[in-house]
C-alpha positions as CSV (number, residue, x, y, z in Angstrom):
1,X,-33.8,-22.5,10.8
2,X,-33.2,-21.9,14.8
3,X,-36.0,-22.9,16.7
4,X,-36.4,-20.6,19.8
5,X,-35.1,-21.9,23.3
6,X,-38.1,-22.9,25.4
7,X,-38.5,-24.0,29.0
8,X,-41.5,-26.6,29.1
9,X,-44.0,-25.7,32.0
10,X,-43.5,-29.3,33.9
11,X,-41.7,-30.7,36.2
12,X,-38.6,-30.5,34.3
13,X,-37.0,-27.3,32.7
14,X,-35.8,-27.4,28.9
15,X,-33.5,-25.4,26.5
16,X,-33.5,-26.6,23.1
17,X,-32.0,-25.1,20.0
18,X,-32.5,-26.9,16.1
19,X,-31.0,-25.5,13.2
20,X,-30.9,-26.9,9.7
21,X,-27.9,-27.1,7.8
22,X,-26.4,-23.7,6.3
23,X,-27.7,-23.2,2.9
24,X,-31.0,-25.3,3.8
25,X,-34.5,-24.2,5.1
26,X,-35.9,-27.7,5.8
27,X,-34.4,-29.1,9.2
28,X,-34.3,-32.9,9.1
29,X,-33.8,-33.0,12.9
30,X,-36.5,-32.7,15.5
31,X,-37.3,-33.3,19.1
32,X,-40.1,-33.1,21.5
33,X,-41.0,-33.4,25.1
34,X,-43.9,-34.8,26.8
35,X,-45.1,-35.7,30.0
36,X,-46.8,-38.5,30.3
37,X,-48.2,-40.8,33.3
38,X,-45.2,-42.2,33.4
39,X,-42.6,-39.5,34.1
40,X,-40.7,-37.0,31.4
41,X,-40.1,-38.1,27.8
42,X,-37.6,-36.6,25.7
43,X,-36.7,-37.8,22.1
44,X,-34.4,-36.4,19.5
45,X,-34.6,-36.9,16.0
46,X,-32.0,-36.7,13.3
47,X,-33.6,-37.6,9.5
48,X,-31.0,-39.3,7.1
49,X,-29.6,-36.9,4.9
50,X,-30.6,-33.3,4.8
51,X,-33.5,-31.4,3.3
52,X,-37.0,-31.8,2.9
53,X,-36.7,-36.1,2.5
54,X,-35.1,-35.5,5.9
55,X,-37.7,-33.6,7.5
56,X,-40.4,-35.5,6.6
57,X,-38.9,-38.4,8.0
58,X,-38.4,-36.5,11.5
59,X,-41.7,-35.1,11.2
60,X,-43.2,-39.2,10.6
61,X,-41.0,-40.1,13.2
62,X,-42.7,-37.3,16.2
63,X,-45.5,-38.1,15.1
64,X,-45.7,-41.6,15.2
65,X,-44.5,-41.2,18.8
66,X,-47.2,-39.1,20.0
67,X,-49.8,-40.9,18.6
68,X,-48.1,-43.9,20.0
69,X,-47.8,-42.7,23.5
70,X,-51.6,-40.8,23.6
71,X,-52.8,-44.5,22.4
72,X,-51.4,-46.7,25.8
73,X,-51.5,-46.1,29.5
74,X,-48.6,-48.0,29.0
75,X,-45.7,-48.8,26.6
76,X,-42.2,-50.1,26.7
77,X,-39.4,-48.1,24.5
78,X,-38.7,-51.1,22.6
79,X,-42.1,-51.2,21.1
80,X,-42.1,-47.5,20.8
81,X,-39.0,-47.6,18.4
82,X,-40.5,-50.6,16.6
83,X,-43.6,-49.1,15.5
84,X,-41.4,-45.9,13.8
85,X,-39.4,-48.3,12.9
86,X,-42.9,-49.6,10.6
87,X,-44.1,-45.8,10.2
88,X,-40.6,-44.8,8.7
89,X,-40.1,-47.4,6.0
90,X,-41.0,-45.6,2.9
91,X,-38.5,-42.7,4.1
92,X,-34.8,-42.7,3.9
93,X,-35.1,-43.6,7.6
94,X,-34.0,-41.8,10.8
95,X,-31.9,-42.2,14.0
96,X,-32.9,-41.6,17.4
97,X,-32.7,-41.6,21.4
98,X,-35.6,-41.0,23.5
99,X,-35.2,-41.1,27.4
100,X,-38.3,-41.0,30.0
101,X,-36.9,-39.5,33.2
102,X,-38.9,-41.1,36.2
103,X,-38.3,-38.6,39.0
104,X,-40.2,-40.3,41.4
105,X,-38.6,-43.8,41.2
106,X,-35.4,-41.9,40.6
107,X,-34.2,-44.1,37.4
108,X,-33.6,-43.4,33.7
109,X,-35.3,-45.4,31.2
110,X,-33.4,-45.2,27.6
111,X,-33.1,-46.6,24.3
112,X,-31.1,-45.1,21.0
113,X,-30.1,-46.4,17.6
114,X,-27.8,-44.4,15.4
115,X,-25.4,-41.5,16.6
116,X,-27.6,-39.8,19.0
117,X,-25.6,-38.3,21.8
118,X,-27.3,-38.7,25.2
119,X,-25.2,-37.6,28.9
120,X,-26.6,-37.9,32.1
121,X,-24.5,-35.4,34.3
122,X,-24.7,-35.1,38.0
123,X,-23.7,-37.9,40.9
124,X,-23.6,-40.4,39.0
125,X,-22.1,-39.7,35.2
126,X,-23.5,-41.7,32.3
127,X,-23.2,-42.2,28.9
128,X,-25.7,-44.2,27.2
129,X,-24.9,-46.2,24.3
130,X,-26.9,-46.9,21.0
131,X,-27.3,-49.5,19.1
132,X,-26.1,-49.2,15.2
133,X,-28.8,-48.8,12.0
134,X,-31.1,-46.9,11.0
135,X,-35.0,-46.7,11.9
136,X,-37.2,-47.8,9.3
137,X,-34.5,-49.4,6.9
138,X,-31.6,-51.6,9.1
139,X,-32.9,-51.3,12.7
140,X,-30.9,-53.5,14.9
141,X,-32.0,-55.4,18.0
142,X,-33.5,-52.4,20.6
143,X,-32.2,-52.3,23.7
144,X,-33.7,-50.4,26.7
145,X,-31.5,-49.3,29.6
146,X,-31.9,-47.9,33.0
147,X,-29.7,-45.1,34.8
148,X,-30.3,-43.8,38.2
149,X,-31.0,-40.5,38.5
150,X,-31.0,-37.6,41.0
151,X,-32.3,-34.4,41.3
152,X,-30.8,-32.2,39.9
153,X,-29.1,-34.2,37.5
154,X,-28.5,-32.7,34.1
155,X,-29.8,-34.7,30.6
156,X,-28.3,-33.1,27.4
157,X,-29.1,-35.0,24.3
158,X,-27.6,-33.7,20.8
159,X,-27.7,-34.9,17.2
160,X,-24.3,-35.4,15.1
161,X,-24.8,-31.8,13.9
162,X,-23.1,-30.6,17.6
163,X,-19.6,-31.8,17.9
164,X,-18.7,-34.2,20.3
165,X,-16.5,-34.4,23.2
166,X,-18.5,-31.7,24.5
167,X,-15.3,-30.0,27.4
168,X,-16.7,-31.3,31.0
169,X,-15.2,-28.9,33.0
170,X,-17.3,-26.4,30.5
171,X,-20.4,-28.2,31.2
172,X,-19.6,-28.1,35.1
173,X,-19.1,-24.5,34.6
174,X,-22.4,-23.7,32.9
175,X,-24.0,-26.0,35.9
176,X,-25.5,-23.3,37.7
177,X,-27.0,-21.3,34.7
178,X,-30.7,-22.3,33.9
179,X,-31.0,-24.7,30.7
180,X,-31.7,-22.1,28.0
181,X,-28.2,-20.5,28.6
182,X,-26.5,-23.7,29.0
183,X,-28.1,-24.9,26.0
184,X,-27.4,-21.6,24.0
185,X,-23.5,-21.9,25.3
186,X,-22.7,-25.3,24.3
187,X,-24.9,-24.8,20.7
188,X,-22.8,-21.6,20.2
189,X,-19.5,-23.1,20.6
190,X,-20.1,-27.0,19.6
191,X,-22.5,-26.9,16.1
192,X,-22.0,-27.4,12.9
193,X,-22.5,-25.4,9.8
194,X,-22.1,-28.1,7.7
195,X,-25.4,-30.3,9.2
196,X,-28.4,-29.6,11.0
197,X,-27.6,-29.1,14.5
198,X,-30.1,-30.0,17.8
199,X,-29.3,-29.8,21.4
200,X,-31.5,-30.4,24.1
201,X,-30.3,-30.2,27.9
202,X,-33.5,-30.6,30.7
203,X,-33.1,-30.6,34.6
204,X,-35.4,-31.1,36.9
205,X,-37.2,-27.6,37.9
206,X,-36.4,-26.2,41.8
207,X,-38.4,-26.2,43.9
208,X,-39.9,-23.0,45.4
């Protein structure tokens, strides 16, 4: 199933697209976005396997995060990923990268395990790097990591269901459309039929 493109009303604007896999109604991929006192957080979810085992593991997994986050003024993303890590073990498991964009202080705060793509795109390109396993059956050691960031700066985040080596000078191209289109391009020409699919690009809204 696709999930609408939506722009968040915050301080950052988001396109996202989820589909399950062809053939399949249950979409074991999710994501979500919440601000929080912190700054921005963005997480994408891809359930092990496809199907309804799959969902309900991504569904545990954004769960378990919100209720996490709503519980503590403050919280560090290793213990975030620990306690799905405890939520998810009578699933199949799930991979994951969550980033919390801290406009103010102008840094990136993330942590992945599994084959989550994250890209930071703007004055400084990164590419964060996950650790290997899965959450809630072989979760490795958790690292967190911190990018600078800019405004203006581009975040796309995309499950294995989007090929990779997503064409730079396309991305630079799509630049100056507004994240549902550039979301909506890149979905169009990169997903798979033969998984569920999630992209998620945010940048940080204009001021008037």
């Amino acid at each position: 199933m696709r999930t609408d493109q939506k722009v968040v009303e915050m301080k950052m604007g988001v396109g996202a697209i989820s589909r399950a896999k062809k053939g399949f109604t249950a979409n074991g991929d999710a994501y979500l976005v919440e601000e929080i006192d912190q700054g921005i957080l963005i997480g994408l979810i891809d359930g092990i396997g496809h199907g309804d085992h799959a969902e309900r593991a991504a569904t545990i997994c954004v769960k378990t995060i919100r209720d996490y986050i709503r519980s503590r003024e403050d919280f560090t993303l290793t213990g975030l990923f620990y306690a799905c890590d405890d939520a998810l073990r009578a699933t199949d498991g799930v991979v994951m990268a969550v980033v919390i964009i801290k406009i103010d202080e102008g840094r990136i705060h993330f942590a992945g395990v599994g084959n989550i793509t994250t890209r930071i795109i703007g004055s400084e390109n990164s590419y964060p790097i996950s650790t290997g396993g899965i959450i809630g059956y072989n979760m490795q050691r958790v690292i967190e990591h911190t990018y600078p960031y800019t405004s203006g700066d581009l975040i796309l985040m995309h499950s294995d269901g989007i090929r990779s080596g997503i064409n730079r000078e396309l991305l630079l191209r799509l630049c100056s459309q507004d994240e549902e289109r550039i979301a909506d391009a890149l979905f169009r020409e990169y997903a798979r039929g033969t998984d569920d699919a999630t992209i998620v690009v945010a940048r940080e809204r204009r001021s008037e």
